[in-house]
C-alpha positions as CSV (number, residue, x, y, z in Angstrom):
1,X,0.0,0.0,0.0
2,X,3.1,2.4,0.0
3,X,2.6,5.3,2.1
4,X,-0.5,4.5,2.9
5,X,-1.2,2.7,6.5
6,X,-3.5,0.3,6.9
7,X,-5.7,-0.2,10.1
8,X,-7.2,-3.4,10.4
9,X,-11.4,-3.3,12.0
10,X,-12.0,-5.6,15.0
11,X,-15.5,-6.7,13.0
12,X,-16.9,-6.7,9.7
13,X,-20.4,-5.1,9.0
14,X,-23.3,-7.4,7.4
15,X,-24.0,-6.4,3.9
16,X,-26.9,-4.9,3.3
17,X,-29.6,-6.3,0.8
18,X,-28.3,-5.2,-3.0
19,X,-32.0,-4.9,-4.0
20,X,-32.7,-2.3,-1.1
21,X,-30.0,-0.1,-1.2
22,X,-31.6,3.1,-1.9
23,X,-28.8,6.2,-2.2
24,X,-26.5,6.8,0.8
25,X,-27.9,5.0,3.8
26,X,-25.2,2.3,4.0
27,X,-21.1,3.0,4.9
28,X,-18.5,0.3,4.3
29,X,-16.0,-1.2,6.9
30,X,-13.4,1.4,6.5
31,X,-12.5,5.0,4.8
32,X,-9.1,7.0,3.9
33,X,-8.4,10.1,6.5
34,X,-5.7,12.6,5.9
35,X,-4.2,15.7,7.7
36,X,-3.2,18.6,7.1
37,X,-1.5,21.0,9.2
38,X,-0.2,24.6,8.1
39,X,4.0,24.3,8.2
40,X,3.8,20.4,7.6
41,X,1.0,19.8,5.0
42,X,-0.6,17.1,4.3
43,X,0.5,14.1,6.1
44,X,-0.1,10.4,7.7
45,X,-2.5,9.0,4.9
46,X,-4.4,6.3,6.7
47,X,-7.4,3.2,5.9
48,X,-8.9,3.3,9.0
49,X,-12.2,1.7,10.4
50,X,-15.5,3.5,9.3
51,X,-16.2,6.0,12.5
52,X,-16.4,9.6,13.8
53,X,-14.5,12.0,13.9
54,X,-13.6,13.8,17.2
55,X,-13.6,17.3,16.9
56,X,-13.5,21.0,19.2
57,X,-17.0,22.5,19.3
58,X,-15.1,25.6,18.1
59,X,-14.0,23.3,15.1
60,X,-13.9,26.2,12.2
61,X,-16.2,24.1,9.9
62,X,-18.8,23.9,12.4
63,X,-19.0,28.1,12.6
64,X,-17.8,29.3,9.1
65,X,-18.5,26.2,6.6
66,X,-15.0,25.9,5.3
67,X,-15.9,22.8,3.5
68,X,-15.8,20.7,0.5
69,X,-16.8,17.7,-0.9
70,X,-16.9,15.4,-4.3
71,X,-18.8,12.5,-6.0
72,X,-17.8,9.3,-8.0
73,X,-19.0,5.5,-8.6
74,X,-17.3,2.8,-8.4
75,X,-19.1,0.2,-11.1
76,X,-19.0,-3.8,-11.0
77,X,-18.6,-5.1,-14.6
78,X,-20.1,-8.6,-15.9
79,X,-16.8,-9.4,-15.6
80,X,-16.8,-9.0,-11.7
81,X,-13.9,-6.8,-12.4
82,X,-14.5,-3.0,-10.7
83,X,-14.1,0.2,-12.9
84,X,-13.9,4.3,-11.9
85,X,-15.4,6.7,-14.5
86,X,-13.3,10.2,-15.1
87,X,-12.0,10.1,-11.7
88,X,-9.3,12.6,-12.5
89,X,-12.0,15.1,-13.2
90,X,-13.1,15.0,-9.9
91,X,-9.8,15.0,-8.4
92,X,-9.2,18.2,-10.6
93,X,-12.8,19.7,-9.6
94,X,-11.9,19.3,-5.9
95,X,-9.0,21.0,-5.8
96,X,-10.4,23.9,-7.9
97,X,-13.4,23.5,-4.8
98,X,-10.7,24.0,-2.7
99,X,-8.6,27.2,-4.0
100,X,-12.4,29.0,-3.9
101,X,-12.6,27.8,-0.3
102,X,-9.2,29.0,1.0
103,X,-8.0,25.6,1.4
104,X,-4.9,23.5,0.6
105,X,-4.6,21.6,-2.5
106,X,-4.2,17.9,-2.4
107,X,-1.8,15.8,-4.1
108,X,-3.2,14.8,-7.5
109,X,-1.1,11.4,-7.7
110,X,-1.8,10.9,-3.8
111,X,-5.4,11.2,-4.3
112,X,-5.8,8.6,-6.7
113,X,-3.6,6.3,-4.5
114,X,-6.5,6.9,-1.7
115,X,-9.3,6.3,-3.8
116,X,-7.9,3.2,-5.8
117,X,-6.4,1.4,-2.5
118,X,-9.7,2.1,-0.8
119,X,-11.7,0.8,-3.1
120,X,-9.5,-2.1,-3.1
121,X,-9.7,-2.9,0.2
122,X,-13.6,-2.2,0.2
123,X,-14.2,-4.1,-3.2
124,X,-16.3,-7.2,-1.5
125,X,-19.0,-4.2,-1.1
126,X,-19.1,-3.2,-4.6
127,X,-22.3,-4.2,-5.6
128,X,-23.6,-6.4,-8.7
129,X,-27.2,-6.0,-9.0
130,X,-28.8,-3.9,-11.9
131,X,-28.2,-0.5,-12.0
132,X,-26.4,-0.3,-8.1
133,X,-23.0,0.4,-7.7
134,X,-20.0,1.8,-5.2
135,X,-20.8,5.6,-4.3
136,X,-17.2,7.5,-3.1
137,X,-17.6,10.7,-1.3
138,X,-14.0,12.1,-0.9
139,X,-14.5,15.0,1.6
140,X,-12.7,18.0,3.4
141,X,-13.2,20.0,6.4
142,X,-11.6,22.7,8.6
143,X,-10.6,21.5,11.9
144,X,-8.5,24.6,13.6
145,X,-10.1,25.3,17.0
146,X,-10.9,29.3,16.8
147,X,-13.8,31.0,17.0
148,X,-12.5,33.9,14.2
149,X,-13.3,34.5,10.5
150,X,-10.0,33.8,8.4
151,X,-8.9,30.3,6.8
152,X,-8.2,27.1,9.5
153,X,-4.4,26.0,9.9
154,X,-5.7,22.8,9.8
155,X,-7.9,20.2,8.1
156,X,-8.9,16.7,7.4
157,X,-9.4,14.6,4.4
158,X,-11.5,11.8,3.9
159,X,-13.0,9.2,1.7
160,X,-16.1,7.3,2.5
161,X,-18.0,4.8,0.9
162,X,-21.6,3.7,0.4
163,X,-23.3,0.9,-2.2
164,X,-26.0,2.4,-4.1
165,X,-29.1,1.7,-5.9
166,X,-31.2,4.5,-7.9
167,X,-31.0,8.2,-6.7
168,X,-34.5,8.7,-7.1
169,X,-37.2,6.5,-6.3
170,X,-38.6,7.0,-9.4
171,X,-35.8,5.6,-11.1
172,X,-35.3,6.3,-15.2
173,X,-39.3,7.4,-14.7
174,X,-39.8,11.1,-15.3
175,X,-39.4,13.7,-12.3
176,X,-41.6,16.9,-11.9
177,X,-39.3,19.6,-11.1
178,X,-40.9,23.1,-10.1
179,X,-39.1,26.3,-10.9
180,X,-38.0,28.4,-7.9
181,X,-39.0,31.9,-7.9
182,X,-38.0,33.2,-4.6
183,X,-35.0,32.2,-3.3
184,X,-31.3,32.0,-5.2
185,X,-28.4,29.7,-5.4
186,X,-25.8,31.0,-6.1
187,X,-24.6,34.1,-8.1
188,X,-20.9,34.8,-10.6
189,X,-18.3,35.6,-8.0
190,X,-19.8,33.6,-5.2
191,X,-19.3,29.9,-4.8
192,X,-21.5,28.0,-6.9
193,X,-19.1,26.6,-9.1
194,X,-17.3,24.8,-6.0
195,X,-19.0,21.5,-4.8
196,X,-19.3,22.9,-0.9
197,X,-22.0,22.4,1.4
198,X,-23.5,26.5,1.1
199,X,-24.0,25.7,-1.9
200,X,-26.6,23.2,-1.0
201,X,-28.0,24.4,2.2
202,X,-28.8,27.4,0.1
203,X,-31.3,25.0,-1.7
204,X,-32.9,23.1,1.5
205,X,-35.8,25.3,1.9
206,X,-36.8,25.6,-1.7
207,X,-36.7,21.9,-1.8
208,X,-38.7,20.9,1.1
209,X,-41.7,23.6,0.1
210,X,-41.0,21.5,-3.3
211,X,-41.4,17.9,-2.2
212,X,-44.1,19.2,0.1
213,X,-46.0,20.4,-3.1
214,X,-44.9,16.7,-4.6
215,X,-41.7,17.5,-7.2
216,X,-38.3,15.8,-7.0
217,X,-36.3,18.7,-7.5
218,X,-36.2,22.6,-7.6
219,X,-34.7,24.5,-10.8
220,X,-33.3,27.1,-10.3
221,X,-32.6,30.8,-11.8
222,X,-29.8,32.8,-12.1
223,X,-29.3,35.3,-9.2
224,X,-29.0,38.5,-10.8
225,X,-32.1,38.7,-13.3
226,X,-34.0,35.8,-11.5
227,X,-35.0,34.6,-15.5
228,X,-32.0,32.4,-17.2
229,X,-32.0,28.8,-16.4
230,X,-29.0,27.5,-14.1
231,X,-29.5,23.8,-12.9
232,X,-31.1,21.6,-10.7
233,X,-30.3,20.8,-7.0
234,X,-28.2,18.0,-7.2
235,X,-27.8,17.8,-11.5
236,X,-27.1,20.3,-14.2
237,X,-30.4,20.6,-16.8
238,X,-30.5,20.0,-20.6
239,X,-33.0,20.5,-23.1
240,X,-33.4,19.5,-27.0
241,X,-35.6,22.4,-28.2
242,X,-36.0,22.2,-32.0
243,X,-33.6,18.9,-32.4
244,X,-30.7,21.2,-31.0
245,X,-29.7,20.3,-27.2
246,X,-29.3,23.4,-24.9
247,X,-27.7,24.5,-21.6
248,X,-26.4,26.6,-19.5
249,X,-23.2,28.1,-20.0
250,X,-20.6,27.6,-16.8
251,X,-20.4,31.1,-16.0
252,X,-19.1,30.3,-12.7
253,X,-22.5,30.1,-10.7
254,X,-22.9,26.6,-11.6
255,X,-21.4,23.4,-11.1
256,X,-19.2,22.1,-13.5
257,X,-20.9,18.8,-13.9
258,X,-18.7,15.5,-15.3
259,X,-21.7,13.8,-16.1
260,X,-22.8,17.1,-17.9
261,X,-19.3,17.2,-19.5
262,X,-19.7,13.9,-20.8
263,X,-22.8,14.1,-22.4
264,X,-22.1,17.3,-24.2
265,X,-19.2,15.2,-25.5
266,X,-21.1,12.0,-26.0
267,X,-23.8,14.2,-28.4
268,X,-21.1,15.9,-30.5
269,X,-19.7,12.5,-30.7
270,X,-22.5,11.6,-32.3
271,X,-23.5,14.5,-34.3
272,X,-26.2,16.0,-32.4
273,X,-26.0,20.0,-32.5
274,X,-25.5,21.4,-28.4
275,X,-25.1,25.0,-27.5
276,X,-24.2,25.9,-24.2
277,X,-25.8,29.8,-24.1
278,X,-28.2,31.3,-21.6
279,X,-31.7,30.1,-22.0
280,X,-34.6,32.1,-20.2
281,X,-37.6,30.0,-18.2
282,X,-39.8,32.2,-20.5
283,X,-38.1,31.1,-23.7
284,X,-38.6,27.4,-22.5
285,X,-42.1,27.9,-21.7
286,X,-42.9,29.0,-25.0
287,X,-40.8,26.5,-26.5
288,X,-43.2,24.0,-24.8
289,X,-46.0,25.8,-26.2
290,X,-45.4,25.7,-29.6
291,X,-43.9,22.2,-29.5
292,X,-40.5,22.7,-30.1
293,X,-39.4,21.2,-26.4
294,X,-38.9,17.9,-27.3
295,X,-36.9,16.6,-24.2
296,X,-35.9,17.5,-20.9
297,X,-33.5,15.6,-18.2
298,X,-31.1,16.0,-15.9
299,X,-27.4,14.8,-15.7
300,X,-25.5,14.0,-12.5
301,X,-23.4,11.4,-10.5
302,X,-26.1,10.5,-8.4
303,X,-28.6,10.0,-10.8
304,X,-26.9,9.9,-14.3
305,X,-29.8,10.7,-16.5
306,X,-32.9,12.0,-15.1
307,X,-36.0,12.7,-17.3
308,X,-38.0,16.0,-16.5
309,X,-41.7,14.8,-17.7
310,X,-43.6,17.9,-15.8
311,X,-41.7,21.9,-15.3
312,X,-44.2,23.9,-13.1
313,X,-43.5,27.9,-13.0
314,X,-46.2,29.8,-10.5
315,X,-49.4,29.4,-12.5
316,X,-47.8,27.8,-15.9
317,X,-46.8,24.0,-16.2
318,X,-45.6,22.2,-19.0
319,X,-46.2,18.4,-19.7
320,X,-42.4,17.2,-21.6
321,X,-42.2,14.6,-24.2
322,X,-45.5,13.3,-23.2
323,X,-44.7,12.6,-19.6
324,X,-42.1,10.1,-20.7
325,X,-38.5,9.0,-21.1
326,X,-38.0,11.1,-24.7
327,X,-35.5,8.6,-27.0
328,X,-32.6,10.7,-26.6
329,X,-32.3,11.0,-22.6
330,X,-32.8,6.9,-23.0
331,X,-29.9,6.5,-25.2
332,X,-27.8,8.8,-23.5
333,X,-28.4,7.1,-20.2
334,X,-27.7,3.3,-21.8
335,X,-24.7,4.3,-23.3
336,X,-23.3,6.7,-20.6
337,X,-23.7,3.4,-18.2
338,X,-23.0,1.1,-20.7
339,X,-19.3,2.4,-20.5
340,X,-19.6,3.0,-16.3
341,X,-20.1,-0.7,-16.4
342,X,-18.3,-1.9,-19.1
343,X,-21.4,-3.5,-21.3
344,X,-19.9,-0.7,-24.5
345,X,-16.9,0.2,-25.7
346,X,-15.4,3.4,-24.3
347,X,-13.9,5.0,-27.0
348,X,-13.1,8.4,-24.7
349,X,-10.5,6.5,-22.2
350,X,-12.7,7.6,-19.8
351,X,-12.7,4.4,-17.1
352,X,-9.9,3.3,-15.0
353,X,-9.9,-0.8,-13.7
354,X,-9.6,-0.8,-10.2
355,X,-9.3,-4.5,-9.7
């Protein structure tokens, strides 16, 4: 394991049931912890038992929210062998998460060590049912005891893991997302193009007034002129108006989705015309009205490809492709996790073999 120590667990958990897995309810045996300490950086990478952390109540995370956080799978093939998809993107992504927060970079090559050795060890709990696979959340957080506004001296690194089944209960079904009107994200110069907990906070109250009202998910509008399109809580949004696919430009309010990436890169792979431009809820509506919205859907980690079937804006609401899966989200989404799991080819180099 080179540099990295190993610490062995008294007991091993009991699996949980692969065909009840739901999204992030179950943690493995172990997880990767690191720490950093201003005038020694990082230091004494460690797999150590799944557990809490002991921290100061004046911990500087717990009073200023100096935090960050990332997403990946880890995917079972027929095989049995165990693949990673992009998982340099989201080493990059973190560290650009981390430069916005004030924090200290980590080792790109070290990082990869973590997750591949961790993974490793944890690869019994890599599941093999349909559609579930190995969620990884690398994390960091500021652990400098000080009640005073400036960047900690100190943090901690880790990686934890979780098997997963579908992010939504709904599964590949269409979602009805409502369109927030009141409250804002994230605006250019803030942080919304860093994967940090404000970020999503931010969105907690929109989201329960959502699900109260019955929607999956909040969409959300740009900060300034509360009109162009930004994402979805937890996904970036597309939309194939007029046979084109369209979305939002990263203009630093939103996150810089690899899932997004790759299906912009998947499409032009294939000849399908994308823009990335601003895109107002009023010019979607109308596309809607006179039929040019074809298809709607979400792309993320979590969920991969998620089909909108129902937008609601105050008093408007628009019914999408029918209320169905339209035939481009569905292709997209069987051959985005054909190559996660190694049923297709992947002519990007986009998966690393684990084990």
């Amino acid at each position: 394991m080179g540099k990295i120590r190993f610490i062995k667990t008294e007991s091993l958990k009991a699996k949980p049931d692969q065909k009840k897995l739901g999204f992030g309810r179950y943690f493995t045996d172990y997880m990767f912890v690191m720490n950093y300490d201003e005038g020694q950086g990082w230091h004494d990478p460690r797999i150590v038992p799944y557990g809490p952390f002991q921290l100061e109540p004046s911990a500087m995370v717990l009073h200023y929210a100096q935090e960050v956080f990332e997403g990946l799978k880890a995917y079972r093939t027929a095989n049995g062998g165990i693949q990673l998809f992009r998982p340099t993107e989201n080493i990059k992504r973190m560290n650009i998460s981390n430069e916005r927060l004030g924090m200290p970079a980590i080792d790109e090559e070290l990082f990869m060590e973590a997750l591949l050795e961790l993974v490793r060890v944890e690869q019994d709990w890599v599941p093999s049912e349909p559609d579930t696979s190995l969620y990884i959340r690398p994390f960091m957080f500021a652990t400098e005891p000080h009640v005073g506004v400036h960047a900690s001296s100190s943090y901690i690194f880790a990686i934890i893991l979780s098997p997963v089944g579908a992010y939504y209960p709904e599964g590949l079904n269409p979602v009805k997302i409502y369109v927030e009107s009141r409250d804002v994200r994230a605006v250019k110069g803030g942080t919304g193009f860093a994967k940090t907990g404000g970020n999503y906070a931010a969105t907690l109250r929109a989201g329960l007034e959502a699900e109260k009202a019955g929607f999956s998910q909040v969409l959300w509008l740009d900060g300034i002129h509360r009109k162009y399109i930004e994402e979805v809580g937890s996904m970036n949004v597309l939309f194939k108006i007029g046979g084109e696919v369209v979305t939002p430009p990263l203009g630093g309010s939103i996150l810089a989705g690899i899932t997004r990436d790759s299906c912009l890169r998947i499409l032009r792979h294939w000849g399908v015309p994308v823009s990335e431009r601003l895109i107002t809820i009023d010019e979607l509506f109308e596309a809607a009205e006179n039929g040019s919205l074809e298809e709607a859907f979400g792309s993320g980690t979590a969920a991969v490809i998620s089909p909108i079937g129902k937008i609601v804006y105050g008093e408007k609401s628009a019914i999408i492709s029918g209320g169905e899966i339209g035939p481009l989200a569905k292709k997209l989404y069987d051959y985005l996790t054909g190559i996660q799991w190694g049923r297709v080819e992947d002519p990007f180099g986009w998966t690393v073999k684990v084990v």
